[in-house]
C-alpha positions as a LaTeX table, in Angstrom:
\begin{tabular}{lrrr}
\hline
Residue & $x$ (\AA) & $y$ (\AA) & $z$ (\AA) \\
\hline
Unk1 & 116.12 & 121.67 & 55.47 \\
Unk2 & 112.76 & 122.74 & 53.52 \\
Unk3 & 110.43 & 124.61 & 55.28 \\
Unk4 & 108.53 & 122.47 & 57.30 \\
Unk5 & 104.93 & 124.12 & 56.49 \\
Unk6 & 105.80 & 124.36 & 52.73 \\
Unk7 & 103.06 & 121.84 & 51.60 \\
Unk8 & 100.85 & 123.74 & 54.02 \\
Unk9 & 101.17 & 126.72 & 52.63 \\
Unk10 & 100.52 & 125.07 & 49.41 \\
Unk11 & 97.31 & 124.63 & 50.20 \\
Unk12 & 96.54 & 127.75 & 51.96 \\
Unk13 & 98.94 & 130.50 & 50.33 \\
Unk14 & 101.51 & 132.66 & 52.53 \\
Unk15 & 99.02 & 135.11 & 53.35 \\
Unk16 & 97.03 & 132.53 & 55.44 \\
Unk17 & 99.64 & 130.52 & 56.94 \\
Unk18 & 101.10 & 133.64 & 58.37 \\
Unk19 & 97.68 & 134.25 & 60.10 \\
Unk20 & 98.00 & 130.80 & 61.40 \\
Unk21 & 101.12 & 131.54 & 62.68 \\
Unk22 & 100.34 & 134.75 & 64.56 \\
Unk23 & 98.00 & 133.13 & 66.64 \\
Unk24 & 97.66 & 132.40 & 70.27 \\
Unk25 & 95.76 & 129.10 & 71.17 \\
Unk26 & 94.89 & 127.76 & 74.83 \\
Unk27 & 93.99 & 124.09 & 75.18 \\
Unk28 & 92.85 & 122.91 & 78.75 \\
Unk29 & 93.51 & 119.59 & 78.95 \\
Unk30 & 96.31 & 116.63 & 77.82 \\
Unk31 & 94.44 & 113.82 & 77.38 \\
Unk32 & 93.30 & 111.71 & 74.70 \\
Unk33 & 91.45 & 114.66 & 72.69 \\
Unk34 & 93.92 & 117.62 & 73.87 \\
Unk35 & 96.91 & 116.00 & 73.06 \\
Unk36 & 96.20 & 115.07 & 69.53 \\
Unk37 & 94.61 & 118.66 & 69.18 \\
Unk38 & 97.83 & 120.35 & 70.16 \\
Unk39 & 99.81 & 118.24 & 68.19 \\
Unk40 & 97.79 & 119.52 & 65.23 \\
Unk41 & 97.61 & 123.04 & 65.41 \\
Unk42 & 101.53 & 122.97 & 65.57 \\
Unk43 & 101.93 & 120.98 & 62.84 \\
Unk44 & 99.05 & 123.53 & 60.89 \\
Unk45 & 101.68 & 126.32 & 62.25 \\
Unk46 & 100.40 & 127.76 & 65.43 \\
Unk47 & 103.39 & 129.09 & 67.00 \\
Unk48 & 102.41 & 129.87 & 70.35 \\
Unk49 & 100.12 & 127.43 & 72.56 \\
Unk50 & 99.82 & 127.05 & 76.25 \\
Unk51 & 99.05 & 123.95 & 78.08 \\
Unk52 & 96.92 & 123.49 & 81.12 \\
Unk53 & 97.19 & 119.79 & 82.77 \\
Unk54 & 98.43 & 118.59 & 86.48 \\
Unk55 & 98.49 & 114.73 & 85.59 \\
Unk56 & 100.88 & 112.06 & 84.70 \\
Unk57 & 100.97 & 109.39 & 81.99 \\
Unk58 & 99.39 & 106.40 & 83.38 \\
Unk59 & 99.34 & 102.92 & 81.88 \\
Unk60 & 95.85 & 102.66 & 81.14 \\
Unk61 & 96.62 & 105.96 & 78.75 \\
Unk62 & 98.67 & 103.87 & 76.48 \\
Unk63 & 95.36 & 102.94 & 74.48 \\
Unk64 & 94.41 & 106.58 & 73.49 \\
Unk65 & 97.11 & 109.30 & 73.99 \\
Unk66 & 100.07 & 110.63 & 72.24 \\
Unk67 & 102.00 & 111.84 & 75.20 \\
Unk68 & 101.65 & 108.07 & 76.50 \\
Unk69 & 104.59 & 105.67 & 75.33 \\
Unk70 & 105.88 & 103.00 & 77.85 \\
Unk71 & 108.99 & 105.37 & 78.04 \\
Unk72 & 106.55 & 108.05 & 79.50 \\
Unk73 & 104.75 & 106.55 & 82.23 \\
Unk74 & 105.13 & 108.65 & 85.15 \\
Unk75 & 105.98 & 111.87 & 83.74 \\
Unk76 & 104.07 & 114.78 & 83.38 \\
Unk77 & 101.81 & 114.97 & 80.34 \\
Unk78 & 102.55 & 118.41 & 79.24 \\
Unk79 & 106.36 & 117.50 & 80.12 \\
Unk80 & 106.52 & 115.30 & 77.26 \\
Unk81 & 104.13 & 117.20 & 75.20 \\
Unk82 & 106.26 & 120.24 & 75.86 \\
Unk83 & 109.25 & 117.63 & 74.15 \\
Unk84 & 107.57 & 116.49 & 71.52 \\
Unk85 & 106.07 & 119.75 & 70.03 \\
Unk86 & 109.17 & 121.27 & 70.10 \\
Unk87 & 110.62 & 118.29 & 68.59 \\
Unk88 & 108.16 & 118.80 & 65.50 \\
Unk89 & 109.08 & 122.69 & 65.91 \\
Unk90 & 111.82 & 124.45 & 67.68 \\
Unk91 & 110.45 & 127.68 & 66.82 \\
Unk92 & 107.13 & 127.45 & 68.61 \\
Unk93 & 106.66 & 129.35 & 71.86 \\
Unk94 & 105.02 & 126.44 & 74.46 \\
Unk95 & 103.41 & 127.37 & 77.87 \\
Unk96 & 103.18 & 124.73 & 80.60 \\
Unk97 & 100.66 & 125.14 & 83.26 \\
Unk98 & 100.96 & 122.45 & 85.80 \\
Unk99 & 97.06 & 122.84 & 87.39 \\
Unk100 & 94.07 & 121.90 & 87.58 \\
Unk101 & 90.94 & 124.64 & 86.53 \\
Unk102 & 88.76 & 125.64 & 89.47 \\
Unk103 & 87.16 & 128.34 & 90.50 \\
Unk104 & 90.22 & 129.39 & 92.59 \\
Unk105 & 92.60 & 129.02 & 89.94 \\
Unk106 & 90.23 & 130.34 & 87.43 \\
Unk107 & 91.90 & 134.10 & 87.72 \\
Unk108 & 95.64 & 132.68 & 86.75 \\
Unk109 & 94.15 & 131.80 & 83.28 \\
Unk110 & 94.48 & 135.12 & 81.22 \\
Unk111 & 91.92 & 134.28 & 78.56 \\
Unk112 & 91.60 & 137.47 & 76.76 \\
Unk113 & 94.95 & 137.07 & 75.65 \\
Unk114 & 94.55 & 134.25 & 73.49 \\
Unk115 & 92.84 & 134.29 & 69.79 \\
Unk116 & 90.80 & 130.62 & 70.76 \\
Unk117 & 90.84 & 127.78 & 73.39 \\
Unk118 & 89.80 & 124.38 & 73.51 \\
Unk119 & 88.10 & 122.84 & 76.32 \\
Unk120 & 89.29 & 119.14 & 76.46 \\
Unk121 & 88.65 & 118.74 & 80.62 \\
Unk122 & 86.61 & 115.59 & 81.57 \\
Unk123 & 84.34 & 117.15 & 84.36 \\
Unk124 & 81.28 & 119.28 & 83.73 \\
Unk125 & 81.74 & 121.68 & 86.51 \\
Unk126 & 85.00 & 123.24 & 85.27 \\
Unk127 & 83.35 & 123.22 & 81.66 \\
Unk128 & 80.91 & 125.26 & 82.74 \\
Unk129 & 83.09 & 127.59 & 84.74 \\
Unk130 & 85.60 & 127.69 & 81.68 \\
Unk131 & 82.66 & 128.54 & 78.98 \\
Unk132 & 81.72 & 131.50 & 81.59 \\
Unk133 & 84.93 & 132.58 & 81.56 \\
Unk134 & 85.54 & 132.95 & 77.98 \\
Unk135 & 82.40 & 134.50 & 77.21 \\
Unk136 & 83.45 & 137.14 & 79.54 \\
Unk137 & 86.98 & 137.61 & 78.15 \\
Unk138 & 85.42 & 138.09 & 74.61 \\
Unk139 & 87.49 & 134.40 & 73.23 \\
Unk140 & 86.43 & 132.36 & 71.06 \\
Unk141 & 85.97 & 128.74 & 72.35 \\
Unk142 & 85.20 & 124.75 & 71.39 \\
Unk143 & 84.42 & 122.39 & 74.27 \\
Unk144 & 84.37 & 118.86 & 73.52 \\
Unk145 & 81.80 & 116.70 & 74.84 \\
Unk146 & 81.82 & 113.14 & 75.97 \\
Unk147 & 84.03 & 111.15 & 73.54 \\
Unk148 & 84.23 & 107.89 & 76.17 \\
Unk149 & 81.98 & 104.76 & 75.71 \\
Unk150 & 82.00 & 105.39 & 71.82 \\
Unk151 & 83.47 & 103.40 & 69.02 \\
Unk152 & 82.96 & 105.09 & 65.95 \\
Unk153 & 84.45 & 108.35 & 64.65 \\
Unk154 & 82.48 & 108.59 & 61.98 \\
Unk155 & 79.80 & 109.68 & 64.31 \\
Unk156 & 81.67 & 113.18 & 65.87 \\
Unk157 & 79.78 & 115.88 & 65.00 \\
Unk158 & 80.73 & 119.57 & 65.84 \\
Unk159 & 77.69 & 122.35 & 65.94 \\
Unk160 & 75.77 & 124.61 & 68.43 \\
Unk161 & 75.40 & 122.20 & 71.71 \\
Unk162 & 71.51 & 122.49 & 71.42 \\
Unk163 & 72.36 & 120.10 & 68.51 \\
Unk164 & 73.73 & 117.24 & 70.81 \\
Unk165 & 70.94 & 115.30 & 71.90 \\
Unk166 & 72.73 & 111.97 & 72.50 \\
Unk167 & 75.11 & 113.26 & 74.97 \\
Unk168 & 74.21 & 113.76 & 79.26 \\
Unk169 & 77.15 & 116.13 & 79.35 \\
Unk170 & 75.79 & 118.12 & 76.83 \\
Unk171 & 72.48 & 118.64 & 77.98 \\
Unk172 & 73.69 & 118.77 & 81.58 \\
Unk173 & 76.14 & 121.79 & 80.32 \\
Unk174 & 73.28 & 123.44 & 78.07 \\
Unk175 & 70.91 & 123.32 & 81.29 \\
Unk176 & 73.74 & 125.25 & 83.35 \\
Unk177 & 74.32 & 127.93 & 80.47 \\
Unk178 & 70.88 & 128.28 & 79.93 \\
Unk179 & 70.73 & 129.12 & 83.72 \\
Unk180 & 73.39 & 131.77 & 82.97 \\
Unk181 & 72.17 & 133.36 & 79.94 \\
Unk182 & 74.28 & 131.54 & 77.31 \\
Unk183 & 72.16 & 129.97 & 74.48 \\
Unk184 & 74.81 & 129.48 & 72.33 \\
Unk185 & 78.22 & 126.85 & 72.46 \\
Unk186 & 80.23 & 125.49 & 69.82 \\
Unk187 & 80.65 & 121.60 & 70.93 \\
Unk188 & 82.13 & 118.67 & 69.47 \\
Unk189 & 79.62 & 115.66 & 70.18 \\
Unk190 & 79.25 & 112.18 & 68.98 \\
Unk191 & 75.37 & 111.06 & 67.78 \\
Unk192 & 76.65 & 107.37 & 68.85 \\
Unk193 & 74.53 & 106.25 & 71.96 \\
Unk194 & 77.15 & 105.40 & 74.30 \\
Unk195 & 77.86 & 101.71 & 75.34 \\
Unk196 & 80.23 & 99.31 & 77.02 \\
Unk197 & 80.68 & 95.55 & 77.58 \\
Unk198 & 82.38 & 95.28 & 80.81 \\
Unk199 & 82.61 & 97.49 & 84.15 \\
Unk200 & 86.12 & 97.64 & 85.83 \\
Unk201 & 85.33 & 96.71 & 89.39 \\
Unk202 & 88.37 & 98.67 & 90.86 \\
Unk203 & 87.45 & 101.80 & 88.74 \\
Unk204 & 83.22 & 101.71 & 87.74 \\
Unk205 & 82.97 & 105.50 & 86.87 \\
Unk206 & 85.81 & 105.44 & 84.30 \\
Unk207 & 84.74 & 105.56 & 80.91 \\
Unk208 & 85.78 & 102.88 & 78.06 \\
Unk209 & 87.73 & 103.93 & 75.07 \\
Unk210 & 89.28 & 103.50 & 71.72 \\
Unk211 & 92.75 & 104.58 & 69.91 \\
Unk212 & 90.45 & 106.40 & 66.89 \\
Unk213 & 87.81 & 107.93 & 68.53 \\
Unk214 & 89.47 & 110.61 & 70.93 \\
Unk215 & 92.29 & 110.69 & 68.27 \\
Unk216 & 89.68 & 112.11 & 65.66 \\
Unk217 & 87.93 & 114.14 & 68.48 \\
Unk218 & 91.57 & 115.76 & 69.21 \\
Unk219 & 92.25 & 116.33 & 65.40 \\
Unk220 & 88.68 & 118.00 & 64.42 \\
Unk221 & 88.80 & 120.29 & 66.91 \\
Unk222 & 91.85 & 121.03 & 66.01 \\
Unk223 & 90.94 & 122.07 & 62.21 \\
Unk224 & 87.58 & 123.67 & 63.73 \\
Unk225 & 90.13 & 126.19 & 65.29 \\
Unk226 & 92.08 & 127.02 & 62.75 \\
Unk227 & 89.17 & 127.67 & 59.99 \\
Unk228 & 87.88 & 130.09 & 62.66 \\
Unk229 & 91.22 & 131.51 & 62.96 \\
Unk230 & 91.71 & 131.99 & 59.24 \\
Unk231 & 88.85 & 132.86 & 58.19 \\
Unk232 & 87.62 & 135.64 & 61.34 \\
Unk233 & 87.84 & 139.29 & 59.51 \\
Unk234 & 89.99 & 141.49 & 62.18 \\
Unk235 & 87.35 & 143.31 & 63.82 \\
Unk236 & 85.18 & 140.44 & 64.33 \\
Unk237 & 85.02 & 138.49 & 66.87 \\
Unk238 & 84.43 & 135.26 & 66.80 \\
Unk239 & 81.94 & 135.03 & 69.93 \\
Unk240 & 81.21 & 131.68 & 70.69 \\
Unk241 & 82.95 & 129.90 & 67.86 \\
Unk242 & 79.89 & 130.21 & 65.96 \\
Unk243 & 80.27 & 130.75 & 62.53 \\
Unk244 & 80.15 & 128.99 & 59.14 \\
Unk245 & 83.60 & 128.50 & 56.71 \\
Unk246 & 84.26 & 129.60 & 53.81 \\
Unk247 & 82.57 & 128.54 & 50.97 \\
Unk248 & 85.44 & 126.39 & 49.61 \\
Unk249 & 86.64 & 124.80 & 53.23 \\
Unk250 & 82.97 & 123.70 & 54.17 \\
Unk251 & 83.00 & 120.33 & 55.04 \\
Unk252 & 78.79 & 118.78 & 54.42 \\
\hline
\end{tabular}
């Protein structure tokens, strides 16, 4: 069998696909947008990735996730995660945490020994406590924003959060930060104004959704990561996930 990153490396030469693979990436978060992120960076060559979820694959999942299959229902999403990486890759080292970040689990989560993490968690209040944490541990982060109540990929954007000015969460989060001395964030956001036709009666705070919109959220992130991975000089850290691409990667 061929190697399996051959047409990656391709495009990137050996020297850079063995940076890829010598990273360490944390993603918080199975759902629509963490799953499909994960999914990626293996298949870009990250070869060690934990994953931090405590729920199950749910029918109403089936719409949006790539851990969710009919077969799946009722397992544990990084169970089948953990399955289907390793399916793409035995090679890869894969990290399962089974809980939920709080500010009581917060200290379990060793964050200065990964190169990046990804923030795919749905509530604001453990965003905010996860952004804290990373600034303090020195790690380069991207925390995605609302995706839910959108339709159209084409409108994800990913800058500085004071840039997302369509999105509550985002100015909720960038109100909190700004209360702890953090002015800067690297966010994926959508400019789309958010809209639904119908409320569920049995569930009115859930949020509508789409197969292509957290799918693309999941997958941009996903490159975001590595092109900071890549292209960080040792030495420098990437704080905050701020910084342009190279030249010939930059994406207008």
């Amino acid at each position: 069998m061929k190697n399996i990153y051959e047409r990656t490396q391709m495009l990137l030469g050996a020297d850079m696909l063995r940076k890829i693979q010598s990273k360490k990436v944390i993603v918080f978060g199975m759902g629509g947008v963490g799953s499909y992120a994960a999914e990626a960076l293996i298949r870009a060559g990250i070869r060690n990735i934990t994953m931090v979820d405590d729920d199950i694959v749910e029918p109403s999942d089936l719409n949006r996730m790539v851990a969710a299959l009919r077969s799946t229902i009722g397992r544990k999403k990084i169970d089948v995660m953990e399955e289907r990486l390793w399916d793409i890759n035995p090679d890869v080292t894969v990290t399962k945490l089974d809980q939920r970040l709080d500010a009581s689990s917060l200290a379990g989560f060793p964050l200065e020994d990964y190169d990046y993490i990804i923030d795919a968690i749905d509530e604001l209040p453990e965003k905010i406590l996860l952004i804290q944490a990373a600034v303090k541990a020195r790690t380069s982060l991207i925390s995605v924003m609302n995706t839910g109540n959108r339709f159209d990929p084409v409108k994800l954007r990913i800058g500085d959060i004071r840039k997302a000015s369509v999105c509550t969460m985002a100015k909720n989060i960038r109100k909190e930060l700004a209360g702890l001395g953090i002015k800067q964030q690297k966010v994926l956001f959508s400019i789309e104004e958010p809209h639904r036709e119908e409320i569920n009666e049995d569930e009115p705070g859930v949020s509508s959704s789409i197969s292509f919109v957290p799918s693309a959220a999941g997958i941009l992130v996903a490159a975001e990561a590595v092109k900071d991975l890549i292209f960080t000089v040792p030495g420098d850290k990437l704080l905050f996930g701020i910084k342009k691409p190279a030249e010939r990667f930059r994406v207008e």
